[in-house]
Biopython code that builds the backbone (N, CA, C, O; Angstrom):
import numpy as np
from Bio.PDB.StructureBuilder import StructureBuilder

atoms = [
    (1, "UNK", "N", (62.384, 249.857, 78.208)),
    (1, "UNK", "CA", (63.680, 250.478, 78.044)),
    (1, "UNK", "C", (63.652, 251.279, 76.748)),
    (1, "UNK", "O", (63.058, 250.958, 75.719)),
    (2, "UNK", "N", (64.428, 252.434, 76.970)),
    (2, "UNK", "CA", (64.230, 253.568, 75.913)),
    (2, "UNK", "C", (65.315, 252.944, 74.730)),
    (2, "UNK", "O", (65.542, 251.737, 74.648)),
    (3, "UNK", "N", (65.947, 253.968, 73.828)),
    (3, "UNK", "CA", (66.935, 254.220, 73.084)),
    (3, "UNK", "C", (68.150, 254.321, 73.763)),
    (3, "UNK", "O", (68.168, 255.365, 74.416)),
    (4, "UNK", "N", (69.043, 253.750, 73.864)),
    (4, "UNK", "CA", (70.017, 254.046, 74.375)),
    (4, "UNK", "C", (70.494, 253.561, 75.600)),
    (4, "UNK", "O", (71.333, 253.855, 76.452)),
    (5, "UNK", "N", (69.557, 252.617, 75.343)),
    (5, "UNK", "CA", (69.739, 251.780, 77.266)),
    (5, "UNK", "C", (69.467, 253.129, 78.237)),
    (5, "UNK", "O", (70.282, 253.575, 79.045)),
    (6, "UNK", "N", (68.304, 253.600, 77.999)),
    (6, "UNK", "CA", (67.649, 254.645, 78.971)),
    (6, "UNK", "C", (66.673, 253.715, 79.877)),
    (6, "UNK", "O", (65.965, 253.058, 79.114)),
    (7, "UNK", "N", (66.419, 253.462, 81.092)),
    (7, "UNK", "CA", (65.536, 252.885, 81.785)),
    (7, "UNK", "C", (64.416, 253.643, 82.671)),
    (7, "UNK", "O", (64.750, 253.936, 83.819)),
    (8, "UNK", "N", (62.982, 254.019, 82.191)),
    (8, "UNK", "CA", (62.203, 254.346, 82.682)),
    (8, "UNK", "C", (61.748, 254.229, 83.615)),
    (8, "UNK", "O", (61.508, 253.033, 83.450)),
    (9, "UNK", "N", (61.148, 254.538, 85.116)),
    (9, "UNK", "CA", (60.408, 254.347, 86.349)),
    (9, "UNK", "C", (59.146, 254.501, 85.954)),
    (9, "UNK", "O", (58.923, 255.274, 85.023)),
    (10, "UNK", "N", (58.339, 253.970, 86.428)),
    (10, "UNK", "CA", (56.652, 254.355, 86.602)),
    (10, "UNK", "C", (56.986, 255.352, 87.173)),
    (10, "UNK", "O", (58.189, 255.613, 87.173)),
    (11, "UNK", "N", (56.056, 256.249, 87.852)),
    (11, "UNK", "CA", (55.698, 257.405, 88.671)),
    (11, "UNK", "C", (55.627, 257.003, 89.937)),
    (11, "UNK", "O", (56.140, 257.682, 90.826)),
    (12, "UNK", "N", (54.727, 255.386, 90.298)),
    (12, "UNK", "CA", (54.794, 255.396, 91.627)),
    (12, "UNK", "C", (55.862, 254.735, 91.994)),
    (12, "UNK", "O", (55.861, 254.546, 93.211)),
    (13, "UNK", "N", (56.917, 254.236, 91.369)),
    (13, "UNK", "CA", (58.274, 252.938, 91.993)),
    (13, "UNK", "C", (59.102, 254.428, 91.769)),
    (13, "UNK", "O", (59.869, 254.313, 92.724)),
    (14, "UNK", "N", (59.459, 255.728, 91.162)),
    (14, "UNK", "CA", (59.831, 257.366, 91.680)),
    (14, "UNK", "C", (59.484, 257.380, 92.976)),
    (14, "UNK", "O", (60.360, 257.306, 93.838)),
    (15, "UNK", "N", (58.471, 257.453, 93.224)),
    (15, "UNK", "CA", (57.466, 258.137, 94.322)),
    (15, "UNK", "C", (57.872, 257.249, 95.721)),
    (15, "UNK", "O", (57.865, 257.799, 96.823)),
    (16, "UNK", "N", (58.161, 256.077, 95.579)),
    (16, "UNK", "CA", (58.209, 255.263, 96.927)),
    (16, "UNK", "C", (60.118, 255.024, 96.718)),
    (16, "UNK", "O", (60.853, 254.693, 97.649)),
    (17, "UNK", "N", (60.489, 255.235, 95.581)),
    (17, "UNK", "CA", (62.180, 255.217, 95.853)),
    (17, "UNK", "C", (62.647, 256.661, 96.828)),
    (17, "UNK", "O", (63.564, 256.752, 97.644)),
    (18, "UNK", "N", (61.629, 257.717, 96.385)),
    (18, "UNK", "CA", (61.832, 259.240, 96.604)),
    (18, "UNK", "C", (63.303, 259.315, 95.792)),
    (18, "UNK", "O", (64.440, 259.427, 96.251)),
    (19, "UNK", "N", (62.725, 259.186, 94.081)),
    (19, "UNK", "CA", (63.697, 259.626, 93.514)),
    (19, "UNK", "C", (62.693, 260.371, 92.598)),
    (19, "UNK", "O", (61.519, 260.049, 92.415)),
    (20, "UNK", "N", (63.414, 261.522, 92.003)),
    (20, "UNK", "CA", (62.759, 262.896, 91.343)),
    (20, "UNK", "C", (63.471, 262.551, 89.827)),
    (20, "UNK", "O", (64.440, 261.833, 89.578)),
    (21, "UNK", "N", (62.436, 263.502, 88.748)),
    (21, "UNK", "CA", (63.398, 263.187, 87.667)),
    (21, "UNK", "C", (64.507, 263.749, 87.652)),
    (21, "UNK", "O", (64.420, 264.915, 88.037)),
    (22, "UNK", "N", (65.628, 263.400, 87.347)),
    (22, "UNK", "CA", (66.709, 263.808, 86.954)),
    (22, "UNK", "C", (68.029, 263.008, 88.069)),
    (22, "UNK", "O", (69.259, 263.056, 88.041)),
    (23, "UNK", "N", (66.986, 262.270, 89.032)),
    (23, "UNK", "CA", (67.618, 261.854, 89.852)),
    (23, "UNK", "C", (68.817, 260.157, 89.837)),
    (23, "UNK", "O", (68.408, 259.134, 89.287)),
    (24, "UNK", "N", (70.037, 260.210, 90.441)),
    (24, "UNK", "CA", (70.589, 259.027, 90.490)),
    (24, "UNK", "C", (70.286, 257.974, 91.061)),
    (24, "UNK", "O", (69.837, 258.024, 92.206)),
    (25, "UNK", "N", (70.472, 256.682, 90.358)),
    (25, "UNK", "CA", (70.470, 255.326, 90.815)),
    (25, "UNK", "C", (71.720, 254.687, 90.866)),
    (25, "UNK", "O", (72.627, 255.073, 90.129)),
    (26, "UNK", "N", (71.873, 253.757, 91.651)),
    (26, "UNK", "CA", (72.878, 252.628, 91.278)),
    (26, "UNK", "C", (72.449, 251.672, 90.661)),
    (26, "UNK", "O", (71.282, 251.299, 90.773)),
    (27, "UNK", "N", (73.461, 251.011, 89.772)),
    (27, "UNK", "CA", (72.777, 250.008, 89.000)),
    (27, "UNK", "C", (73.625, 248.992, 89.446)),
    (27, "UNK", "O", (74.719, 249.036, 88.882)),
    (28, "UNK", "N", (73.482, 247.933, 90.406)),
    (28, "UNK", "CA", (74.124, 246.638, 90.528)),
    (28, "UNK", "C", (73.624, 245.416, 89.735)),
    (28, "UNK", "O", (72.507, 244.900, 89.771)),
    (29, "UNK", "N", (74.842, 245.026, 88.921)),
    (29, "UNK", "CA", (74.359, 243.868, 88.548)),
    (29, "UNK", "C", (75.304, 242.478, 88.616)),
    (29, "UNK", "O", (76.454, 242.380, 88.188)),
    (30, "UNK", "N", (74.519, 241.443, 89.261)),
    (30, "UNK", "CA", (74.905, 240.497, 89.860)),
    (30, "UNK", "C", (74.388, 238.733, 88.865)),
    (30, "UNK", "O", (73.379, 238.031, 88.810)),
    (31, "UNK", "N", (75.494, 238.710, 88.381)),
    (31, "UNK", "CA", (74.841, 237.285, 88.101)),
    (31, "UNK", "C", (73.636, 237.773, 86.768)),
    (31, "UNK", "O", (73.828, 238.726, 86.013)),
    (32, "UNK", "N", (72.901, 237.226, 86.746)),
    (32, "UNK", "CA", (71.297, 237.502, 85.816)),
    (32, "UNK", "C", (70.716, 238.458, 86.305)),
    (32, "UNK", "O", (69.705, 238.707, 85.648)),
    (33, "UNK", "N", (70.888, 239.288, 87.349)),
    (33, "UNK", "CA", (70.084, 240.064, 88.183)),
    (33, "UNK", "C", (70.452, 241.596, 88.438)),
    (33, "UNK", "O", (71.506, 242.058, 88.873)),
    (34, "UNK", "N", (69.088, 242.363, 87.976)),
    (34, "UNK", "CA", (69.476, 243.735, 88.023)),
    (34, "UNK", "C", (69.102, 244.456, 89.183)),
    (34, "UNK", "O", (68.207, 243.931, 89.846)),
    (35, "UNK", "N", (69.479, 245.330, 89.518)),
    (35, "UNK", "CA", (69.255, 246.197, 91.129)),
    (35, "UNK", "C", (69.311, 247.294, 91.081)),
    (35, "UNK", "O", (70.379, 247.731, 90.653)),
    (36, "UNK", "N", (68.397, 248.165, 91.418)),
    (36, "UNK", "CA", (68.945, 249.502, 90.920)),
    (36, "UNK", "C", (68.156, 250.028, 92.846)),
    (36, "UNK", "O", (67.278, 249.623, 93.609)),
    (37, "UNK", "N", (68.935, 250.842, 92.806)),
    (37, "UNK", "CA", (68.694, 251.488, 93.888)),
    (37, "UNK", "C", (69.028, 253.480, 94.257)),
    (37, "UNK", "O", (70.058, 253.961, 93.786)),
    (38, "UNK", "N", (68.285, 254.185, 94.896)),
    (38, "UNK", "CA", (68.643, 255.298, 95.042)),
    (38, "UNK", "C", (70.270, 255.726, 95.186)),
    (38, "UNK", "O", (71.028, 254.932, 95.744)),
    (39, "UNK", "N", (70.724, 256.867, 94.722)),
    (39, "UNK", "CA", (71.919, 257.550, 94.852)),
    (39, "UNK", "C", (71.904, 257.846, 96.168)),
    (39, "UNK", "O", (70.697, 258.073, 96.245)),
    (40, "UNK", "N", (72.251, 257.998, 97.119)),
    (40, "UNK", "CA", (72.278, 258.885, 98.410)),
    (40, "UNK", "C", (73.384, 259.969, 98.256)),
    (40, "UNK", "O", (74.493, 259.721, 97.782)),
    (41, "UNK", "N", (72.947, 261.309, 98.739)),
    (41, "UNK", "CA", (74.182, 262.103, 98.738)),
    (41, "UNK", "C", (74.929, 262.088, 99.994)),
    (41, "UNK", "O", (74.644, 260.999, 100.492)),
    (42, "UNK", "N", (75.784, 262.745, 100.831)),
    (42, "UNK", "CA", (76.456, 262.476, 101.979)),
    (42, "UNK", "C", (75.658, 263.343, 102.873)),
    (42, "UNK", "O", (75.718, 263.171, 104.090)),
    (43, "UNK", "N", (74.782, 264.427, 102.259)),
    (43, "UNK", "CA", (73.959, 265.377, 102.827)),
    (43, "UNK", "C", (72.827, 264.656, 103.302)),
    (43, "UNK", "O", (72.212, 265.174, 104.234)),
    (44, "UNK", "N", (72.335, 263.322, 102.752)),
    (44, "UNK", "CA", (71.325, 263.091, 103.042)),
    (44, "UNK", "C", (71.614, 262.075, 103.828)),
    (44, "UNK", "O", (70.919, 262.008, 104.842)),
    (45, "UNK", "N", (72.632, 261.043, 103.647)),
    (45, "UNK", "CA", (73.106, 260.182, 104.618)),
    (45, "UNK", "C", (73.353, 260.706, 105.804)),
    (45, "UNK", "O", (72.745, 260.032, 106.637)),
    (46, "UNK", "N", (74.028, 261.702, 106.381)),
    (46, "UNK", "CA", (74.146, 262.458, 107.549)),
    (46, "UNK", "C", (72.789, 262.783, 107.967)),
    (46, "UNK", "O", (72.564, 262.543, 109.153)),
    (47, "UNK", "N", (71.660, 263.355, 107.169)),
    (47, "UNK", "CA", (70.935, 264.082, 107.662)),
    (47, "UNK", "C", (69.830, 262.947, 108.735)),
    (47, "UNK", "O", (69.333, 263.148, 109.843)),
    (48, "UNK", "N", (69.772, 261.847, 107.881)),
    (48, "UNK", "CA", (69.030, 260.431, 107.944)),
    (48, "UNK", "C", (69.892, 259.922, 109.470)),
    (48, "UNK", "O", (69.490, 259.941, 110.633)),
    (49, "UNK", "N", (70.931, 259.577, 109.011)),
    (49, "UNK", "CA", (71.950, 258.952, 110.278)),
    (49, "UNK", "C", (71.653, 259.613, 112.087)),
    (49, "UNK", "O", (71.341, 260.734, 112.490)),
    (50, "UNK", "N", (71.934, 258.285, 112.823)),
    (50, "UNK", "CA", (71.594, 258.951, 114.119)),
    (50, "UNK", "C", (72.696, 259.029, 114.502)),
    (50, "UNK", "O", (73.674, 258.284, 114.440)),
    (51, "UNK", "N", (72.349, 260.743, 115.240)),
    (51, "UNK", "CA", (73.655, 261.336, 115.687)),
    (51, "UNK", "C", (73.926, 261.013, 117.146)),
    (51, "UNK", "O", (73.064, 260.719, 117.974)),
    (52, "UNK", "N", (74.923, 261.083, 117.307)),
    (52, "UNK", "CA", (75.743, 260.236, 118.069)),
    (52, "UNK", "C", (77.115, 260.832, 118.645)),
    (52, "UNK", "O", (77.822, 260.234, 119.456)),
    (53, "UNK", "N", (77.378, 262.048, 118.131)),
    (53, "UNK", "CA", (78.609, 262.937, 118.563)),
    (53, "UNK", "C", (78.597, 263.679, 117.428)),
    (53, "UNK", "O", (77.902, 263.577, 116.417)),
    (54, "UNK", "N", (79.923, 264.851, 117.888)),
    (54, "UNK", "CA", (79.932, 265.897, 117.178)),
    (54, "UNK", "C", (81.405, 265.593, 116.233)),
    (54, "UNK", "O", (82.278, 265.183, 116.998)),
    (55, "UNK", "N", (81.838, 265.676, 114.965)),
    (55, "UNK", "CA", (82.778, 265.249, 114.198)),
    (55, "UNK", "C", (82.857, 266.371, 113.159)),
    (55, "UNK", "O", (81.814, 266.984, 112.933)),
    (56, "UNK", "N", (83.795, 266.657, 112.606)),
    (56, "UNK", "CA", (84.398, 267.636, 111.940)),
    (56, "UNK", "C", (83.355, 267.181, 110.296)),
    (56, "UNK", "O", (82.427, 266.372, 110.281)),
    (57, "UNK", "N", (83.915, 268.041, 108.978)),
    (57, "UNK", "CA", (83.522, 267.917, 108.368)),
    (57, "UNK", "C", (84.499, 266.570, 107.577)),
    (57, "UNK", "O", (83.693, 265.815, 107.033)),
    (58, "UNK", "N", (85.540, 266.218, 107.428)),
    (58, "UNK", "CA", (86.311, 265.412, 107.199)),
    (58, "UNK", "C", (85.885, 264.455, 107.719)),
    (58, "UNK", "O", (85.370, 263.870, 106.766)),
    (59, "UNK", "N", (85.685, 263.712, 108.779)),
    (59, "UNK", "CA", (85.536, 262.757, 109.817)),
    (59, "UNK", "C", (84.163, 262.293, 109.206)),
    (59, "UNK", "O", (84.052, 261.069, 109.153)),
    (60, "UNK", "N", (82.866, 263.173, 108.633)),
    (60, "UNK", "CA", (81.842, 262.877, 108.475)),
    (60, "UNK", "C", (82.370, 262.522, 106.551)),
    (60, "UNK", "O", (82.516, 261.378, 106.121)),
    (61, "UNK", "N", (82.532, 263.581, 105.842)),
    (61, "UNK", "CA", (83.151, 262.746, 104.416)),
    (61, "UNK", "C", (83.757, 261.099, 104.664)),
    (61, "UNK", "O", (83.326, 260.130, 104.039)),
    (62, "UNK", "N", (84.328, 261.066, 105.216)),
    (62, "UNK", "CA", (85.180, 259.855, 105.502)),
    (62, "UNK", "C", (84.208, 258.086, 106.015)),
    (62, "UNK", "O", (84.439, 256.890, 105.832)),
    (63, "UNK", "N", (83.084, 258.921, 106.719)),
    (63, "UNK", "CA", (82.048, 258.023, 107.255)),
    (63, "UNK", "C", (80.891, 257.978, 106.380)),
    (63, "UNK", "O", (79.944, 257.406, 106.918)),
    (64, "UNK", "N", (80.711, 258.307, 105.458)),
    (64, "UNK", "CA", (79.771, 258.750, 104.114)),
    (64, "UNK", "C", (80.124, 258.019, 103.543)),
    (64, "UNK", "O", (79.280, 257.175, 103.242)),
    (65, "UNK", "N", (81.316, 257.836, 103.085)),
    (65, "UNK", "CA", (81.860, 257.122, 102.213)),
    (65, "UNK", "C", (81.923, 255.465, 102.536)),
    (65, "UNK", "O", (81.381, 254.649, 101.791)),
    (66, "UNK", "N", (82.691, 255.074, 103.800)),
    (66, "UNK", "CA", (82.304, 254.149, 104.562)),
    (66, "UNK", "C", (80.483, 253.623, 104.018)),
    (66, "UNK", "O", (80.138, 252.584, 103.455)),
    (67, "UNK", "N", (79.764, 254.626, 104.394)),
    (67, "UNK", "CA", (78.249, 254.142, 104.551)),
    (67, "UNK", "C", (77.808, 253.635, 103.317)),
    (67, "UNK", "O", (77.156, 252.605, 103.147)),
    (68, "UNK", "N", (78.220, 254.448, 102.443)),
    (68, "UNK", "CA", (77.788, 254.177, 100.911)),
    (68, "UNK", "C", (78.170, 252.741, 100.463)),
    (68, "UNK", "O", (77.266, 252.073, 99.962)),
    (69, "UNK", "N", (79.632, 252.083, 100.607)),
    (69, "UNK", "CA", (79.862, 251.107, 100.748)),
    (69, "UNK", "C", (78.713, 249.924, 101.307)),
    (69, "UNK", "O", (78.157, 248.944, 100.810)),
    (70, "UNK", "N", (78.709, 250.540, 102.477)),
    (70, "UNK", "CA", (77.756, 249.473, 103.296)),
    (70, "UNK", "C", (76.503, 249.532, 102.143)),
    (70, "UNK", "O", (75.957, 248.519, 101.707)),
    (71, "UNK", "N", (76.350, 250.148, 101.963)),
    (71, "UNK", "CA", (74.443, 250.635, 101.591)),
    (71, "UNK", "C", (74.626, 249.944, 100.005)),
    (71, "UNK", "O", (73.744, 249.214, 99.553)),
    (72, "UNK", "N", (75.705, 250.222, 99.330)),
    (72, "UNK", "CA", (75.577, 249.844, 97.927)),
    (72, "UNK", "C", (77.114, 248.985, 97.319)),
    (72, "UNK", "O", (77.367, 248.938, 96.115)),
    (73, "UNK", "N", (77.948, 248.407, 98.297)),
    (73, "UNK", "CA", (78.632, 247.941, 97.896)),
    (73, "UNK", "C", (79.682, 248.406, 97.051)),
    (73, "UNK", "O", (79.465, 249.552, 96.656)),
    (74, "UNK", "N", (80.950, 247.811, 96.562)),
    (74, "UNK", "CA", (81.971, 248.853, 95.694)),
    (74, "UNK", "C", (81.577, 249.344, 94.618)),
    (74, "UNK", "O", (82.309, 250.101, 93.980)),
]
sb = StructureBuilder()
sb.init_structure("model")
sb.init_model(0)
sb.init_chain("A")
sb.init_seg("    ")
for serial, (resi, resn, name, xyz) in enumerate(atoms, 1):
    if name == "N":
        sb.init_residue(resn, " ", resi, " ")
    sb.init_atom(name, np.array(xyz, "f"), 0.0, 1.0, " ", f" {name:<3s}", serial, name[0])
structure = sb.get_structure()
């Protein structure tokens, strides 16, 4: 850990998160226990997600948000 409570990645735990520099994490912390996990954007959650019908752009914000929940909790 850097200055400033900065937290470094190796190159390969980047490489297998497919997070880039400059990129977001979540940081959950539970109890004694730290978690950090990729940011997802809603662009990429959609893009990933199996489609299943056609939904406005609202309808899909709305289910992004939903997902993120699921994926990373409040």
């Amino acid at each position: 850990m850097g200055k400033n409570g900065v937290i470094y990645l190796p190159a390969d735990v980047k490489k297998k998160l497919g997070v880039k520099d400059g990129g977001e994490l979540v940081l959950i912390v539970k109890e004694d226990t730290v978690t950090l996990k990729p940011l997802k954007t809603i662009f990429k959650l959609g893009a990933e997600s199996r489609k299943i019908c056609e939904i406005t752009v609202e309808e899909f914000e709305k289910e992004s948000v939903n997902m993120q929940v699921k994926l990373y909790g409040e």
